[in-house]
C-alpha positions as CSV (number, residue, x, y, z in Angstrom):
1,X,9.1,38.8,2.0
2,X,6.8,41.6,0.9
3,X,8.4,43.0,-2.1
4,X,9.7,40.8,-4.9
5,X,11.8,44.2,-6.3
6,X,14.9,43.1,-4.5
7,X,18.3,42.9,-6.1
8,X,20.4,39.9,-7.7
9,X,22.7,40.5,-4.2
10,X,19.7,40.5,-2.1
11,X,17.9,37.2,-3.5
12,X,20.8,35.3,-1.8
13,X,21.4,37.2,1.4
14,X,20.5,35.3,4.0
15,X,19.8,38.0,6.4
16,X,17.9,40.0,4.4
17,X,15.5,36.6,3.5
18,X,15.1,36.6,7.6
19,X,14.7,40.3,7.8
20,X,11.5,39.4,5.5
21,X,9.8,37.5,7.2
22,X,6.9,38.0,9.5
23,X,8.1,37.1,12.8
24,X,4.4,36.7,14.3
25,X,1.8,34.2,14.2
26,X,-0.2,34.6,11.1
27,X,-4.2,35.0,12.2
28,X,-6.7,36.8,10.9
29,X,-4.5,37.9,7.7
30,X,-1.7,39.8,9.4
31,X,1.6,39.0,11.3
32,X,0.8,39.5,15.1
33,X,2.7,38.9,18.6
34,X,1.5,35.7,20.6
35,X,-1.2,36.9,23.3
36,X,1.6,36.1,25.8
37,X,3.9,38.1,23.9
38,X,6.1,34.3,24.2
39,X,8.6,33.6,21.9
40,X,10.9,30.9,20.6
41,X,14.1,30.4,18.4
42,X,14.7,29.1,15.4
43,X,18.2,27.7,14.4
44,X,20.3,26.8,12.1
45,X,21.0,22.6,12.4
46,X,24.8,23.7,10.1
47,X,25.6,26.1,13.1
48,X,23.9,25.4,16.1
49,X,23.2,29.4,16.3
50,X,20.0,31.1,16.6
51,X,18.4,32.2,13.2
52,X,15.6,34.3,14.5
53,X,12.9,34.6,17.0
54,X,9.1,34.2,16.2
55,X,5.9,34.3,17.9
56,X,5.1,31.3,19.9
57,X,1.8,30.4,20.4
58,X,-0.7,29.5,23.3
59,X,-4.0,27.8,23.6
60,X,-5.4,31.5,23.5
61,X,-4.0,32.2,20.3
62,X,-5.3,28.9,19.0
63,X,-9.3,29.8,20.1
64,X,-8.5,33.3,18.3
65,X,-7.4,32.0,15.1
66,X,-10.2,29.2,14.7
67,X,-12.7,32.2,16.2
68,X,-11.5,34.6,12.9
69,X,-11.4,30.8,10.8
70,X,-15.0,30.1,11.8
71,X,-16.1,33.7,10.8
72,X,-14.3,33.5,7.3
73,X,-15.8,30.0,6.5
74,X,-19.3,30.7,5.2
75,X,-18.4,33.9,2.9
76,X,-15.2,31.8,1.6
77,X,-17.0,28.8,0.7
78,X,-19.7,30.5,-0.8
79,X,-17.4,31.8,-3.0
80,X,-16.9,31.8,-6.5
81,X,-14.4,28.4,-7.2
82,X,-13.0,30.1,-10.1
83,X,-12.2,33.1,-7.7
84,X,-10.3,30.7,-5.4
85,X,-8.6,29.2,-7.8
86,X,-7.6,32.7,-9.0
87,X,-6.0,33.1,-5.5
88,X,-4.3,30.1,-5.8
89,X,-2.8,31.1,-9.0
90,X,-1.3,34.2,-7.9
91,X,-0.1,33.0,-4.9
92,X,2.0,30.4,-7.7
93,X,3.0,33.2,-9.3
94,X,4.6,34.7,-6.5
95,X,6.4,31.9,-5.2
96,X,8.1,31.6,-8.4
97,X,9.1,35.0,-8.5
98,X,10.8,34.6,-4.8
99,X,11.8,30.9,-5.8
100,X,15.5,32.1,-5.0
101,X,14.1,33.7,-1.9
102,X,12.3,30.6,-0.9
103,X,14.5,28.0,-1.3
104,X,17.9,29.8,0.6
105,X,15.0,30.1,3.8
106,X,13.9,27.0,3.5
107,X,17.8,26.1,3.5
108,X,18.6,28.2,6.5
109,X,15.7,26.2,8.6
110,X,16.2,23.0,7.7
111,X,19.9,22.9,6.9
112,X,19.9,21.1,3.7
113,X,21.9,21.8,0.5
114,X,20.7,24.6,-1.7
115,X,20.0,22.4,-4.8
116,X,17.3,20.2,-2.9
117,X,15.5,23.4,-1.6
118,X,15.4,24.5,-4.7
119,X,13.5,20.9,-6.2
120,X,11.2,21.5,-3.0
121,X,10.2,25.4,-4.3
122,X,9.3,23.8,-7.5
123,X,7.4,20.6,-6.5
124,X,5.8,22.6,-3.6
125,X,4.2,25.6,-5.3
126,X,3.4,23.2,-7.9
127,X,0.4,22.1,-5.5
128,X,-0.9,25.6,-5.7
129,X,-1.2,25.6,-9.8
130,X,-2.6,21.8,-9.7
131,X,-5.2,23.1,-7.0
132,X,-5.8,26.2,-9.0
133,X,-7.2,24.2,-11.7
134,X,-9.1,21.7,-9.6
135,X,-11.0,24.1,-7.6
136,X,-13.7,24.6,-10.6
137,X,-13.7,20.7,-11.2
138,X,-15.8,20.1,-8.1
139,X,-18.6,17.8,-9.8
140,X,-21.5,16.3,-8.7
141,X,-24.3,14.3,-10.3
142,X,-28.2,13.9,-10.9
143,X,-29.9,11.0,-12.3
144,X,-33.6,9.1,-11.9
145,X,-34.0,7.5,-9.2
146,X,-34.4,3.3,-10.2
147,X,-37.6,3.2,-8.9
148,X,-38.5,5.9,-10.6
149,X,-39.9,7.8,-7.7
150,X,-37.9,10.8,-8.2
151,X,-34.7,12.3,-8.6
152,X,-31.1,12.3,-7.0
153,X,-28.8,14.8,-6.6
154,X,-25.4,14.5,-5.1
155,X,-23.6,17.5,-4.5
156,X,-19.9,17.8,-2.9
157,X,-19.4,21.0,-0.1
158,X,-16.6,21.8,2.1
159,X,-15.9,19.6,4.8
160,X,-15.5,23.0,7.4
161,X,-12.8,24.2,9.3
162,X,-9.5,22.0,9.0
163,X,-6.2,21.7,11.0
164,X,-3.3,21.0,9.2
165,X,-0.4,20.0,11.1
166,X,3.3,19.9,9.3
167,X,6.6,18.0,9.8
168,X,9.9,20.0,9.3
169,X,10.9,17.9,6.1
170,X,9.5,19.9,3.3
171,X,8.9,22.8,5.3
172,X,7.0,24.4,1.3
173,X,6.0,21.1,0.0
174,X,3.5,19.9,3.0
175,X,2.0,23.0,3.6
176,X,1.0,23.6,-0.3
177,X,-0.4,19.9,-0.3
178,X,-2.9,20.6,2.2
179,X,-3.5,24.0,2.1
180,X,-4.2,24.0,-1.8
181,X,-6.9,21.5,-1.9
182,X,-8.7,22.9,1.4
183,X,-8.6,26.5,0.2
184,X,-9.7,25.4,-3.5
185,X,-12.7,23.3,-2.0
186,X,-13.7,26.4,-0.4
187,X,-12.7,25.5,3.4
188,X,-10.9,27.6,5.9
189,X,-7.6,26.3,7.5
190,X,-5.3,26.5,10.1
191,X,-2.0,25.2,10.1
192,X,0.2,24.5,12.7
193,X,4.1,24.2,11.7
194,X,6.7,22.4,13.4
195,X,9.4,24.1,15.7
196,X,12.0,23.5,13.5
197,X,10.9,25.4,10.4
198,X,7.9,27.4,11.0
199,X,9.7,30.4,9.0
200,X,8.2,29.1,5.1
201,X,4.9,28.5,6.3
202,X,4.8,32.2,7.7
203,X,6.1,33.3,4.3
204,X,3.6,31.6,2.6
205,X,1.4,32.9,4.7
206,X,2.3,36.3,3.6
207,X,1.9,36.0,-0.2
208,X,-1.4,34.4,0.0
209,X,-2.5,37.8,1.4
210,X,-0.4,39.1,-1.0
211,X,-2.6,37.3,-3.5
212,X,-5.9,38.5,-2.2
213,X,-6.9,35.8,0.8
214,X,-9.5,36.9,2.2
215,X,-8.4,37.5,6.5
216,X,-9.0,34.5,8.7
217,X,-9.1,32.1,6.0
218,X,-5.8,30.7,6.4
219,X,-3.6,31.0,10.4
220,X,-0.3,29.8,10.9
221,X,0.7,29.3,14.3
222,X,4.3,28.4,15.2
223,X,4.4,27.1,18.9
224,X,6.8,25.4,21.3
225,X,3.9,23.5,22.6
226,X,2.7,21.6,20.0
227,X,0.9,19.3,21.7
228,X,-1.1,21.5,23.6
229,X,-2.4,24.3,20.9
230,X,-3.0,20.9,18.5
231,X,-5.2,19.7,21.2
232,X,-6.8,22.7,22.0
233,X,-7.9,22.8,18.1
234,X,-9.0,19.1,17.8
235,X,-10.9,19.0,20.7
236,X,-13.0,21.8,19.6
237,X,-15.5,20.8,17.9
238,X,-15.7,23.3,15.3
239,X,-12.5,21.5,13.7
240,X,-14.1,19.5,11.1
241,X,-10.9,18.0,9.5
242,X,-7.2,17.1,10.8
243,X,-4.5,16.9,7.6
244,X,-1.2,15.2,9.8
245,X,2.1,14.7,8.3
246,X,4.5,12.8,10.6
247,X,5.8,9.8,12.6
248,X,3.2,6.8,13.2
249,X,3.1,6.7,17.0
250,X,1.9,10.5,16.8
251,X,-0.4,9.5,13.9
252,X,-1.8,7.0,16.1
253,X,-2.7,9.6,19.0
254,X,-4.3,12.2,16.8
255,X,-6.4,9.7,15.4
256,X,-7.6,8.3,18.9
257,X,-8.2,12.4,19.1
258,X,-10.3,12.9,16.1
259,X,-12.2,9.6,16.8
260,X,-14.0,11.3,20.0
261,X,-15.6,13.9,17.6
262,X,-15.9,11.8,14.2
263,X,-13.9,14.3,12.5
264,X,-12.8,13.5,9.5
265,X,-8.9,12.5,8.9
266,X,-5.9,12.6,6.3
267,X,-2.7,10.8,7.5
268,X,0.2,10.6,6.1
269,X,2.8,8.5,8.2
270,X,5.9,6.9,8.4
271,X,7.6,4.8,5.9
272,X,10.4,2.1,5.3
273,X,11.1,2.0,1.7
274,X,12.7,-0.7,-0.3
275,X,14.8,-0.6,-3.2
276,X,14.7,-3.6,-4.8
277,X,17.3,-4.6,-8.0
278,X,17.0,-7.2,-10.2
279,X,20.0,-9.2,-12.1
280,X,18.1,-8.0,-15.4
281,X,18.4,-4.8,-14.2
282,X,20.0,-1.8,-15.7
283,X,22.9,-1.2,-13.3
284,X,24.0,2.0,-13.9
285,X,20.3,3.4,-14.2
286,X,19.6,1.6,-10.8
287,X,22.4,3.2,-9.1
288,X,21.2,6.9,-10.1
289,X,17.6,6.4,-9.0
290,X,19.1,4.7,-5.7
291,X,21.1,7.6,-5.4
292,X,17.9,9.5,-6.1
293,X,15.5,7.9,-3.6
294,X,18.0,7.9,-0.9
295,X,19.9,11.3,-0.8
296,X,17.1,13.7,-1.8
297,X,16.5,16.1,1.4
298,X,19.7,14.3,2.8
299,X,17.3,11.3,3.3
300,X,15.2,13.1,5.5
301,X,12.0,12.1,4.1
302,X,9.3,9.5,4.4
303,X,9.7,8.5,0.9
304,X,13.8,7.9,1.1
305,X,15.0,4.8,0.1
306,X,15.2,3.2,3.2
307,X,16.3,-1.0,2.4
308,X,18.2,-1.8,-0.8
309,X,17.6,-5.4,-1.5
310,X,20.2,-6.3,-4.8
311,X,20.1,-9.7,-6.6
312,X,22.9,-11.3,-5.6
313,X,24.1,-11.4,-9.6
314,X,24.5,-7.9,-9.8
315,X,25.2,-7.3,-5.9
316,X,28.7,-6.3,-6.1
317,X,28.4,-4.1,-8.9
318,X,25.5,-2.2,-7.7
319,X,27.2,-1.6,-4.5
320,X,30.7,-0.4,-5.9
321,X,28.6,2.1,-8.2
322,X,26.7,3.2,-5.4
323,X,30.1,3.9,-3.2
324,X,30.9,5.9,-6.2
325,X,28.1,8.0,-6.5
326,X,27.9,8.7,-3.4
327,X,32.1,9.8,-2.2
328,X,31.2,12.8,-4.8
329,X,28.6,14.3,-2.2
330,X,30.3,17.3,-0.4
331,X,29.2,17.9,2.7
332,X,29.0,21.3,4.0
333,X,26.5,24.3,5.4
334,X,23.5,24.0,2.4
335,X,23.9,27.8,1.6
336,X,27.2,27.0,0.9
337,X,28.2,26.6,-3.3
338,X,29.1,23.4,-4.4
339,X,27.4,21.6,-1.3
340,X,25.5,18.8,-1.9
341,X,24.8,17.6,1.8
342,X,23.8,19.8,4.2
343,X,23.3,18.6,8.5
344,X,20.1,16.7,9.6
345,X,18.3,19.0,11.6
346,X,18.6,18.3,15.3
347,X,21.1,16.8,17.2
348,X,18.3,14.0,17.9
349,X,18.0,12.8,14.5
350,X,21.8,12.9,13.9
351,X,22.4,10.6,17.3
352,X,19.7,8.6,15.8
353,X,21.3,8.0,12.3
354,X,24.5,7.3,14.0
355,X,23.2,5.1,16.9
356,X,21.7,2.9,13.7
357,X,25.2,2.5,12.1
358,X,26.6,1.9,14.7
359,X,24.0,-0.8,15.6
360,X,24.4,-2.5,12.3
361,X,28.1,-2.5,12.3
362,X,28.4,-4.2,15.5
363,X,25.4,-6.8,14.3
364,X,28.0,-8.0,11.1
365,X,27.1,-5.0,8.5
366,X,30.9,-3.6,6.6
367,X,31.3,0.1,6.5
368,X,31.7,0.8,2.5
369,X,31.5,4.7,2.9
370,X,31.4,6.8,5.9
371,X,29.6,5.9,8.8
372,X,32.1,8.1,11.3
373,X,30.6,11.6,12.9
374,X,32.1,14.3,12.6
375,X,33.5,16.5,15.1
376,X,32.6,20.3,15.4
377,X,29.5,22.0,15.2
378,X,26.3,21.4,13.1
379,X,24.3,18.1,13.0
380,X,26.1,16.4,10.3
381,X,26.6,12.8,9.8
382,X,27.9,11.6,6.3
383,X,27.0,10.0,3.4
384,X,27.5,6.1,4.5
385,X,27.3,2.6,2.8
386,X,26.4,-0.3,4.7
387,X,26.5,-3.6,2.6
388,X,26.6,-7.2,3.9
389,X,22.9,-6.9,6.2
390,X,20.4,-9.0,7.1
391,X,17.5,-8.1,5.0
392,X,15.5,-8.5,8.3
393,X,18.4,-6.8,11.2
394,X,17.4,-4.0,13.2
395,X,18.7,-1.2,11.1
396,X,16.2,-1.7,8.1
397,X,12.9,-2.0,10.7
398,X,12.7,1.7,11.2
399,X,13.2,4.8,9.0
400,X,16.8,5.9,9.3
401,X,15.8,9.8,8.0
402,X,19.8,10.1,7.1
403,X,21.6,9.9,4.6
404,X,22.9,6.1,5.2
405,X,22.2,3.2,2.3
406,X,21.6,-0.3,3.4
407,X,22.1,-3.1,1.4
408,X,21.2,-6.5,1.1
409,X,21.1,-9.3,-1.0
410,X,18.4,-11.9,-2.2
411,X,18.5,-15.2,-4.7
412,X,15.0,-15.2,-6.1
413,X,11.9,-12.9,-6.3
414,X,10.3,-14.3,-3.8
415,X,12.5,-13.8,-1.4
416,X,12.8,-10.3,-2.5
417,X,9.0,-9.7,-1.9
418,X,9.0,-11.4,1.3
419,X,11.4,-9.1,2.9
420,X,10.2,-5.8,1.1
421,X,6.6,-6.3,2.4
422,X,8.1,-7.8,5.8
423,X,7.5,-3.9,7.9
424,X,4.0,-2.7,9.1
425,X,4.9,0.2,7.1
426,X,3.5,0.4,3.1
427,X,4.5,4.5,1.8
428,X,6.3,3.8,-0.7
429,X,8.8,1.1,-3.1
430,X,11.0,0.8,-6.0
431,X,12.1,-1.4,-7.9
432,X,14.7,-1.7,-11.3
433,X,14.0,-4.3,-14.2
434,X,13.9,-4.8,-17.8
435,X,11.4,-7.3,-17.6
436,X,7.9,-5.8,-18.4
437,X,6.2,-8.6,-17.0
438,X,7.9,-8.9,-13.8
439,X,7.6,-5.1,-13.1
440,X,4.1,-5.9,-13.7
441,X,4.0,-8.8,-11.3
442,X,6.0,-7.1,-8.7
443,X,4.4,-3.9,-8.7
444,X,0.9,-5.5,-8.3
445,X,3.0,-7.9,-5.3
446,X,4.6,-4.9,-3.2
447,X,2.4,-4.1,-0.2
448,X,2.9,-0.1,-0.6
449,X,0.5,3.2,-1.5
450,X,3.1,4.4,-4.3
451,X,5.7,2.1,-6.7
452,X,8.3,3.7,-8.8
453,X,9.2,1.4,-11.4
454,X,12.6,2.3,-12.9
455,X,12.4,5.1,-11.1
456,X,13.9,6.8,-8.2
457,X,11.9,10.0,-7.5
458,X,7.9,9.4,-7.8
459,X,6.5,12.2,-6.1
460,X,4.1,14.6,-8.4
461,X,1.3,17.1,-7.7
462,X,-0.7,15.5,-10.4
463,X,-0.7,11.9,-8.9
464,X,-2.6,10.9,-5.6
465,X,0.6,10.7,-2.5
466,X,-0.5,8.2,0.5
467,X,0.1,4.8,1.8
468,X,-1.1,1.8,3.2
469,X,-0.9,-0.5,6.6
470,X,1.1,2.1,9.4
471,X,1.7,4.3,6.9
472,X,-1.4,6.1,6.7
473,X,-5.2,7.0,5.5
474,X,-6.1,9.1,2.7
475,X,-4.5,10.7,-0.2
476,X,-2.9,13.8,-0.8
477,X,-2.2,15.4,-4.5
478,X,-3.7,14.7,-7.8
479,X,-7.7,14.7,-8.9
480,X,-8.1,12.7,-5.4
481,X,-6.2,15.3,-3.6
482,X,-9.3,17.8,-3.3
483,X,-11.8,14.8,-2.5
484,X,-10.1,14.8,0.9
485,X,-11.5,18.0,1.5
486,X,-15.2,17.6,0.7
487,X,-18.4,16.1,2.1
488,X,-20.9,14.5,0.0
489,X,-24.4,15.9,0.2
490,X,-27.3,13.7,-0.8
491,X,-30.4,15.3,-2.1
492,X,-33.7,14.0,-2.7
493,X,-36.2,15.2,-5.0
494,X,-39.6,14.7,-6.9
């Protein structure tokens, strides 16, 4: 994705977005074969059909792109912030000139409609402006010591080499939230993308060069053996820092990793959100931020509405809205106009979805709205209703990652908070009320990182994105975003 002089034909040609994009493993600042020469295929989840072929990398390739990482680190952190944050800038300005370009890959990967990839090539590159500007905001600070024995000065460095490894959800999005704040603090980084959609990361890859990245400084390295090139990488003890975006039990392991060489760690884990709606709630505003916080990426994301809890005064209602909303969706290949809901993205996370309707419904829940597979091929699964559920039954313990609402009703606040905060997860909430001081009450009661009051979408480059409990350690985004990625330094002096 080299040139940006293509024409209005070409920006939505699928093949020629493929025929763009480096095919290699991204090391040392060019596109190059896997020492092996192994490769792997990528597919499309509406087809079942093979995309293309890329580079799939070993434990050697790993050692060969932290060796180039390790050699980059001193020059790049040495220099200039505003000259980083210049990178950053242009590599913004690129993205948004292949924003059409972006989004239809990012479709073809990951299978979702067209309009949520393109929300995702605007919220993602945003991390690349926001960390643009950050990168000469690195402060520090010197005052008397209180004894009045000398001074102190407390300065803020790179943390060294990081490892950033991606899910396949927001295959732009969570590689711009980790790379912009390690590149702007002045560290090196190598990213490891998942099987499923490791072609955006390569493309990125491509325009930070574009933008002037020095070699070395940033690797991508698509593999089929995930586990084995991420341990390869942690273990090393040149690895300084592990960014991880994915499932707990994973989260759990890498930790237990990092924990043998006190490296320093950002996870962001699972999540089981709940909706919560009051009776003084505004009905019809509540339905569209449900329909928000549940359907955006198809409800593959960590952040999905993942529980609706509805007063039992405005229960009915609510749902019946809801049902409405959601029968417009059109499902259908994401490249396709006019769809709305493209497949999940493996087989295994469709026969997961379904397995959980299915669950429910047999445990007492009433089918409002879907909840039937389809036949043929691609991983689809539609847009379902479930209403009449325990607020504690299996189905709303784990993440359902699908497009599938659950609903249940409660009598009195209380009750409302007990089951929201009743998970070991705490990513995200949201809530609906006209009340200012129960918002208040219940934001400062929900046992979560982030609370959308009124509101159905909360994510922002500008605010800090992380969780609490299972659901993770540190922060990504906003002014605490870049904090991640830097060591304090104390220093003593006369």
């Amino acid at each position: 994705m080299s040139s940006s002089e293509v024409s209005e034909k070409d920006v939505l040609d699928p093949q020629a977005i493929l025929d763009g994009v480096p095919a290699g493993l991204w090391i040392n600042g060019h596109s190059t074969p896997a020492a092996d020469g192994a490769t792997f295929e990528v597919y499309d989840p509406a087809t079942e059909e093979s995309l293309t072929s890329v580079a799939d990398a070993g434990v050697e390739d790993a050692r060969s792109a932290l060796d180039h990482a390790v050699a980059a680190a001193e020059d790049w952190a040495a220099t200039p912030a505003r000259e980083r944050g210049e990178i950053l800038r242009r590599t913004f300005e690129l993205l948004t000139d292949r924003a059409d370009d972006i989004a239809m890959l990012m479709t073809l990967e990951l299978g979702r409609a067209l309009p949520d990839s393109r929300a995702e090539t605007k919220y993602g590159n945003e991390f690349l402006r926001w960390f643009a500007e950050e990168a000469v905001r690195i402060g520090g600070r010197f005052t008397q010591a209180p004894a009045g024995n000398g001074r102190i000065l407390v300065a803020h460095q790179p943390v060294g080499p990081c490892l950033a490894i991606t899910p396949w959800n927001f295959p732009l999005a969570m590689g711009t939230r980790k790379i912009g704040p390690a590149l702007a603090a002045g560290n090196v980084m190598i990213v490891k993308p998942p099987r499923e959609t490791p072609l955006t990361m390569l493309a990125l890859a491509e325009a930070f060069a574009e933008a002037g990245l020095p070699p070395g400084v940033l690797s991508v390295l698509p593999t089929s053996s995930s586990g084995e090139v991420s341990t390869a990488l942690i273990t090393d003890d040149r690895i300084r820092k592990i960014s991880f975006t994915g499932s707990t039990p994973v989260g759990r392991n890498l930790l237990g990793q990092a924990a043998e060489r006190v490296q320093r760690t950002s996870m962001e884990l699972g999540g089981n959100a709940p909706f919560l709606v009051f009776d003084d709630a505004e009905v019809d505003a509540a339905v569209e931020g449900a329909f928000a916080a549940k359907m955006r990426n198809g409800g593959e994301a960590c952040t999905a509405a993942n529980r609706f809890l509805v007063q039992s005064g405005v229960a009915e209602e609510f749902t019946s809205k809801l049902v409405e909303k959601m029968s417009d969706v059109r499902m259908g290949p994401g490249y396709k106009e006019g769809v709305t809901l493209g497949p999940l993205v493996n087989a295994d996370q469709r026969d997961k979805v379904a397995a959980a309707v299915e669950q429910a419904v047999n445990e007492g829940a009433r089918v409002r709205l879907g909840g039937e597979r389809p036949g043929g091929r691609g991983f689809f699964y539609p847009a379902t209703v479930l209403d009449n559920v325990d607020p504690y039954a299996p189905v709303t313990r784990e993440e359902i990652f699908g497009p599938v609402a659950v609903i249940s009703t409660f009598d009195d606040e209380d009750d409302a908070i007990a089951a929201a905060n009743s998970t070991e997860y705490g990513l995200a909430s949201y809530f609906y009320s006209r009340d200012l001081e129960r918002c208040m009450r219940v934001a400062s009661r929900l046992d979560s990182g982030m609370v959308g009051v009124n509101r159905g979408v909360i994510s922002d480059a500008a605010a800090p994105f992380g969780g609490i409990k299972q659901s993770g350690i540190g922060s990504e985004g906003g002014s605490e975003g870049i904090d991640e990625y830097l060591s304090v330094k104390y220093i003593a002096l006369t």
